[in-house]
N, C-alpha and C positions, 0 to 999 in steps of 0.2 A: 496555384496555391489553393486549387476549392478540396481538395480533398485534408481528411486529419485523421493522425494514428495517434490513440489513446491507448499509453498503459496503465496497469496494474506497480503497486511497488512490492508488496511481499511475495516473495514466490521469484516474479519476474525482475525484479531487479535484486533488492534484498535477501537472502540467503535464505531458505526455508528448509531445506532436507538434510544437508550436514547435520550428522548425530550430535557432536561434540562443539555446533556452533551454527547456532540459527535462532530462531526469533522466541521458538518457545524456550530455548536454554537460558536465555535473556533476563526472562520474563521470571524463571523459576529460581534463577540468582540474585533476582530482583526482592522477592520474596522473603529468601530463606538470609538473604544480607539484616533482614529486621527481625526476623525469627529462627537459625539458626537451628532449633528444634527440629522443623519441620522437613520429611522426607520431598525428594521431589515431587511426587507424587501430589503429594498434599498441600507446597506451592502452587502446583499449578490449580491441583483444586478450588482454592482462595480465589485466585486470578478469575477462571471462570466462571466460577458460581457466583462474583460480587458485579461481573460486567454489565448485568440488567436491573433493574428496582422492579417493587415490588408491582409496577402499574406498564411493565413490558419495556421500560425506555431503556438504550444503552447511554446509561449515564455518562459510561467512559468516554462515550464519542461524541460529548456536547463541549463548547466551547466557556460554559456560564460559570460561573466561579460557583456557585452553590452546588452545579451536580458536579463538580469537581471534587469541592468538599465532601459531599455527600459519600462521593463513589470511595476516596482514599479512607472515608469513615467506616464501612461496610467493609475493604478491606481489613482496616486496623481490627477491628469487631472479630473477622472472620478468620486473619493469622494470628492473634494473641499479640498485637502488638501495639506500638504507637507513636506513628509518624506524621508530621505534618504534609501537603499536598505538595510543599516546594522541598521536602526532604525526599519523599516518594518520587516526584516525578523528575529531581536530578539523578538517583539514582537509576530509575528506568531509561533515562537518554542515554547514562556513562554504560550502563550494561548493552545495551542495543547499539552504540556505536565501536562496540567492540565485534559484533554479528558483520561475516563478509556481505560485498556486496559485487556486482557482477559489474565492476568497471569499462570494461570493454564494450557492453551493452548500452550504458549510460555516455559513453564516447559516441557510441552510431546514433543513437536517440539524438543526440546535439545535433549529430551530424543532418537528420532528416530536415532542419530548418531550412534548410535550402532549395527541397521539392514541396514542402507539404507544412500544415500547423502541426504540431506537436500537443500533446493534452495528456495530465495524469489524474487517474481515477482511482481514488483508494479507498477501503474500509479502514481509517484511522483512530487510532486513538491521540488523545492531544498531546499527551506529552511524546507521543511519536514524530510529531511535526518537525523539530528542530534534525533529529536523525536523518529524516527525509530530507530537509533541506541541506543538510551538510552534504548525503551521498549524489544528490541530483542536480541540486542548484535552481531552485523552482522559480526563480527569473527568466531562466532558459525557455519557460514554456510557454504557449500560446495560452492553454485554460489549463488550470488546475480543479478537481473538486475531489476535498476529501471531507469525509463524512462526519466529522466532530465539527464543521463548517455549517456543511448543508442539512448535518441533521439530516440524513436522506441514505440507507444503505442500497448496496446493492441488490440486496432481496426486494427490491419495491421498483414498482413502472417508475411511480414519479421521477423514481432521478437518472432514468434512462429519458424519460419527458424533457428533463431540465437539462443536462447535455444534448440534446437535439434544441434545445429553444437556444442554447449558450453560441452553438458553433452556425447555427443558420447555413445547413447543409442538408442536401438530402439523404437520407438514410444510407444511400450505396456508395456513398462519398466519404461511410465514416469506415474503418478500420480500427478494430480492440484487438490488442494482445493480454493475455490472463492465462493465469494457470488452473482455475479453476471451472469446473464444466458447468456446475450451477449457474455461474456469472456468464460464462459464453454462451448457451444457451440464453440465457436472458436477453442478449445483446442479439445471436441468431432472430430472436422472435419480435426485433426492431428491425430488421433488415438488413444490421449493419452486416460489413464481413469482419471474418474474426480468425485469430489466430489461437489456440490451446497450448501454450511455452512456458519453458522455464527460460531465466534468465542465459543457462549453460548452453541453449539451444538456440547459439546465435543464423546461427547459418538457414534454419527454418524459418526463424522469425524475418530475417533478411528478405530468404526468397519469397515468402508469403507475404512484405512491403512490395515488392519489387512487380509482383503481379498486379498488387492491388492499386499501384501508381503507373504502372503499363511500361517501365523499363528498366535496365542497368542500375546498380546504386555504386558509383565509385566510392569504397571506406577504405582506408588505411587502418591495417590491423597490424598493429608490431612492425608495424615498417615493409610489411604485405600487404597488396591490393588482395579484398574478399571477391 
């Protein structure tokens, strides 16, 4: 049990490239549910032009009640509209838990409690917490750290620092799964090893566990051994 696989949730678990149903459709019916008016295009615009303040901080991804306010304020300002932060971020849970997510994946994820710790690493926003925990079940896990938490994204050492001080492993001990090359890279230049996947791409991710824990992973898939 010294080694741990760390994932990713959007992308790699959570739906990210279906046109007609993924994270950013979400986000843009999130949007246009308050302002109506607004082309998609122009949702999404709101969404990511309001994510930072004016002094670089992602508001979205702090836990405190004021950059909450602050953030659904800059939204309202920025779609022409005006919603409170518990109308805004019920709304953003019921849209995103309509977004698939790769259940099969999050079945063998359980399933690795039995070789190895288990750990989820995500760039979150907070009202995205509850989604995550509906799709995942974040008791399941050995560490969690998401970034409206740690205040810490993945564009920064430090919280490549703070998951190595969290799991008290050596660097070649840890394995990440992401779908993003930015973040794998980042992770490469801590030593970890890493896997580049989508959630659909069970079988990769699998084999790249199975190497990196040095044998066989018995899963049952659909009543298939993988």
């Amino acid at each position: 049990m010294g080694k741990v696989v760390i994932f990713d949730w959007g992308g790699v678990i959570m739906y990210k490239h279906p046109v007609d149903n993924n994270d950013r459709q979400a986000i843009i019916r999130t949007i246009r549910s308050f302002n109506p008016n607004l082309t998609d295009e122009e949702a999404w615009d709101v969404y990511t032009k309001t994510l930072i303040d004016e002094n670089g901080i992602y508001i979205s991804m702090q836990d405190d009640e004021l950059s909450k306010i602050k953030w659904v304020d800059r939204i309202n300002r920025t779609g022409n509209f005006n919603a409170s932060v518990d109308e805004f971020s019920t709304r953003f849970i019921t849209e995103h838990l309509k977004v698939g997510y790769y259940k099969e994946l999050v079945d063998f994820i359980h399933s690795l409690k039995d070789v190895c710790q288990i750990g989820l690493f995500s760039d979150l926003i907070f009202c995205c917490a509850p989604v995550l925990d509906e799709q995942v079940d974040l008791s399941q896990f050995d560490y969690v750290w998401l970034s409206y938490i740690t205040h810490l994204r993945k564009n920064t050492e430090e919280v490549f620092e703070l998951v190595e001080k969290d799991v008290q492993v050596s660097p070649e001990d840890i394995m990440f799964i992401d779908d993003t090359t930015v973040n794998i890279e980042n992770a490469k230049k801590r030593g970890w090893n890493t896997c580049q996947a989508f959630g659909y791409e069970l079988d990769k991710i699998k084999d790249s566990i199975e190497k990196f824990i040095g044998y066989k992973l018995e899963f049952e898939s659909n009543g298939k051994k993988m």
